[in-house]
N, C-alpha and C positions, 0 to 999 in steps of 0.2 A: 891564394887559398881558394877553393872550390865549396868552400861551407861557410856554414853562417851558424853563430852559437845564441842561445840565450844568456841571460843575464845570469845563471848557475853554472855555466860553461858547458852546457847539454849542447850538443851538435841537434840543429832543428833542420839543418838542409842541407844537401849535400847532389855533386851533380854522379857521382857514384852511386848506381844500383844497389851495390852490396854495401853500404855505407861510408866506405874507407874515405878517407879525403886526400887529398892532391896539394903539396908546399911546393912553394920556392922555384923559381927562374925555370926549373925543369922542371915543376911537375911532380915529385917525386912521390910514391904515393907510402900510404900508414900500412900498407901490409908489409914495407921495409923496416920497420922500426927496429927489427936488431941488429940488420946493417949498418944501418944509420947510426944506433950506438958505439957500435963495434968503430967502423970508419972514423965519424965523428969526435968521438973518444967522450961522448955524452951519456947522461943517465937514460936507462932504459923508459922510452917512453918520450923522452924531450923529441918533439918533432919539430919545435921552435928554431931548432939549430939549424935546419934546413932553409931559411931565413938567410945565412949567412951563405954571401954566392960560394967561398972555398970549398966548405962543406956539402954544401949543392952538387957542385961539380964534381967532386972525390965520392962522393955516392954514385953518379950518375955516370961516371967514368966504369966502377966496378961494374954498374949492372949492365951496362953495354960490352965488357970484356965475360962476363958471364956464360956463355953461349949462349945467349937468350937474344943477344940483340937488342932491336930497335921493338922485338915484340911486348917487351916493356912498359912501353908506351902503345901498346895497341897496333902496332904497324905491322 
């Protein structure tokens, strides 16, 4: 994870500009969260799942077949 929370669970730091934050093995960032639902087969919002390498991967799988690529990740 790329962020750091307060004791309320408020996001206080984050290495993202526009706030989003970054989970799990790859990375994967919070402006996917209804993929991640969808894929995942998680409640809208659990970004926790991303924790789990399967589920990491089966995300990270779709947005690479996306036509988007590796630009996902910034590359």
């Amino acid at each position: 994870v790329n962020a750091k929370w307060d004791k309320a669970g408020n996001v206080t730091w984050t290495l993202n500009k526009n706030g989003s934050i970054d989970r799990g093995l790859l990375q994967i960032n919070s402006s996917w969260v209804t993929v991640v639902s969808q894929i995942c087969k998680s409640p809208r919002g659990d970004m926790e799942v991303l924790f789990d390498l399967d589920c990491n991967l089966r995300v990270a799988r779709y947005l690479l077949g996306d036509g988007s690529g590796l630009t996902n990740w910034g590359f």
